[in-house]
Every structure is written in structure tokens, then in C-alpha cells.
C-alpha positions as CSV (number, residue, x, y, z in Angstrom):
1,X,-48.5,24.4,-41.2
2,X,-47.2,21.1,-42.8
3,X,-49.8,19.2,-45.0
4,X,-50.7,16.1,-43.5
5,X,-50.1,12.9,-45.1
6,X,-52.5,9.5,-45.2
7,X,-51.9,6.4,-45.9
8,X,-53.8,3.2,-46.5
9,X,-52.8,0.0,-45.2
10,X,-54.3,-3.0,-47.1
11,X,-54.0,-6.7,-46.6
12,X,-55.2,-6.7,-43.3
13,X,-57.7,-9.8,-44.0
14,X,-54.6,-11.8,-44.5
15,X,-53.3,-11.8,-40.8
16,X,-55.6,-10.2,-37.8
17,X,-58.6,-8.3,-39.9
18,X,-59.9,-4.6,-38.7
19,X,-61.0,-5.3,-35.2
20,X,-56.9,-5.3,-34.1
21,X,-56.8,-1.9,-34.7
22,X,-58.2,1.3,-32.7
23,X,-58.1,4.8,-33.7
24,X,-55.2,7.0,-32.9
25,X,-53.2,3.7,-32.3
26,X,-49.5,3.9,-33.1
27,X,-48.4,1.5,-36.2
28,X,-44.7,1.5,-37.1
29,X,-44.3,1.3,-41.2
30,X,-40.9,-0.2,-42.3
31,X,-39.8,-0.5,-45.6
32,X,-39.0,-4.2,-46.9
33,X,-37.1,-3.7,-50.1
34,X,-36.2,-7.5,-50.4
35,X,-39.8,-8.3,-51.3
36,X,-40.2,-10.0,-54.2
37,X,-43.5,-8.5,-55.6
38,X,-42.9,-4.3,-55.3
39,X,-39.4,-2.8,-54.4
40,X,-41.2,0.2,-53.0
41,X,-42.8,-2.3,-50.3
42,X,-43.4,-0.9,-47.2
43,X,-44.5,-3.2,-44.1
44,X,-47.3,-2.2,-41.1
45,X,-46.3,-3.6,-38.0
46,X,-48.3,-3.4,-34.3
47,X,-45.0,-3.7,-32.4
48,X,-46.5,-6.0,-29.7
49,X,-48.4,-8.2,-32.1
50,X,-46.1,-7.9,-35.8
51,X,-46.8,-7.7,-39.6
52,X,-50.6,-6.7,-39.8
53,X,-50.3,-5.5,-43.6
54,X,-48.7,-3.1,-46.0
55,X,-49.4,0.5,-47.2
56,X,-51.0,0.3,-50.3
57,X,-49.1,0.7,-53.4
58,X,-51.7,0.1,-56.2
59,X,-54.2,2.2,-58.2
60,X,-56.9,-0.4,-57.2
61,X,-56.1,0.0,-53.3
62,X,-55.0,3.7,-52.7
63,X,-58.0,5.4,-51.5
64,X,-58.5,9.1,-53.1
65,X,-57.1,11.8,-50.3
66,X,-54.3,9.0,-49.4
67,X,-50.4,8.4,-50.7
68,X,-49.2,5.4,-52.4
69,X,-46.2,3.8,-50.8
70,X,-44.4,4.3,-53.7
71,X,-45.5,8.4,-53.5
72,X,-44.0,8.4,-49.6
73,X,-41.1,5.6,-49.9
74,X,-38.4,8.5,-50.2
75,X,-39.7,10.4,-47.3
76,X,-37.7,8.5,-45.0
77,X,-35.1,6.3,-43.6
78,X,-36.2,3.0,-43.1
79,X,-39.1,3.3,-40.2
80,X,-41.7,6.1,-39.9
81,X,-44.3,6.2,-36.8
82,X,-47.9,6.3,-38.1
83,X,-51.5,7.1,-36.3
84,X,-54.6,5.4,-37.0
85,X,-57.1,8.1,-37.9
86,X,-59.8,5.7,-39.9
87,X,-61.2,2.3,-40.0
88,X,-63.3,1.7,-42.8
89,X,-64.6,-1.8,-43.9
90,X,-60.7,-3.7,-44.5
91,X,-58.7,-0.9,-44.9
92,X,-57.2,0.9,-42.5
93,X,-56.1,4.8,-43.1
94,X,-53.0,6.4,-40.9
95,X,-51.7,9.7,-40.7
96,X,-47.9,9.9,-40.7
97,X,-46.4,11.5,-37.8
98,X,-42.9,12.4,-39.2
99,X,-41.9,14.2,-36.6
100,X,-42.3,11.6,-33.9
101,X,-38.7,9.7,-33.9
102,X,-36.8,6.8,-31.7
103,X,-40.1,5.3,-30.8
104,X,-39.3,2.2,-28.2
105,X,-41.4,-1.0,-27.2
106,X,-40.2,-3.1,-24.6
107,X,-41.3,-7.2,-24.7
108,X,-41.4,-9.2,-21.9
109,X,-39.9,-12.5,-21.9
110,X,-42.7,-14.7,-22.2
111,X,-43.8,-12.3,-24.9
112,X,-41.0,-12.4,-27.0
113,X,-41.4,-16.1,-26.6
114,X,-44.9,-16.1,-28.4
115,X,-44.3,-13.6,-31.0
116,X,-40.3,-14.1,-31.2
């Protein structure tokens, strides 16, 4: 049996808060190595809402029993599913699900229109 791996996702006061997410609620991580303040930079996203903050990267905001982004950036492509498993004050913590590949969303027109 495979260890399993967490992560923390940080920031979230900056766009939608805690109360957007829900527990064992599907958040697509995708690496952004054009940011200009950590190379290892890796993006949370709510497909049908966007950017709702990043896994954490710093000794300051990795929670003990979680991996830094830096610790997991090599452990994939460029996307990897994730499943919220704990909400706890403004951090968010997510299992990676590895395994789970070629995840789709659809958006409707009007949709895409509000988030596009």
C-alpha cells in the first residue's frame, strides 16, 4: 500500500476564503513555473470557479504531516487531481490522488462567459 500524500493549500483569504470548499471535493493543482516569486509554484484551482490558492511552499505555512510544493513538484507532469480531506481555520489540506488521470469539466456557455 502506497503512502498517502497531503498537501496544504494556503492563500485562500486572498480569493473565496474556506467556506468554498467541502470535504472530499476535487481541486485540480497545476504547476505555474512563470511565477515570479517561487519557480516551484504550484496553482489550486476549483474548475468551475478558478484560482482559489496555492500549495504551500514555506516553512511558515506547511503544516507537520503535509509536503511542500517544492517536496511534490517532481511528482508529476503539469496537473495532479487532489481531494479535500481537512478544513482547518484558512488552510485547506488535500490528499493527492495520483492515480486519478484525464479528469474533464465541461462549462456551459453562460458560464464560461462569467468566469472566461
Amino acid at each position: 500500500m502506497e503512502k498517502r500524500v497531503y498537501v496544504a493549500i494556503t492563500g485562500v483569504h486572498h480569493y473565496f476564503g474556506t467556506k468554498i470548499f467541502q470535504l472530499n471535493q476535487v481541486i485540480v493543482l497545476t504547476k505555474e513555473p512563470d511565477n515570479p516569486y517561487d519557480a516551484e509554484a504550484i496553482r489550486a484551482e476549483i474548475p468551475s470557479i478558478g484560482k482559489v490558492g496555492y500549495v504551500a511552499n514555506s516553512t511558515h505555512t506547511v503544516p507537520r504531516g503535509c509536503h511542500s510544493a517544492g517536496r511534490i513538484y517532481d511528482t508529476f507532469e503539469q496537473s495532479i487531481v487532489g481531494a479535500v480531506r481537512f478544513i482547518l481555520n484558512d488552510t485547506v489540506i488535500l490528499e493527492l490522488l495520483p492515480e486519478v488521470k484525464g479528469i474533464h469539466f465541461f462549462m456551459g456557455w453562460e458560464e464560461s462567459k462569467i468566469f472566461g
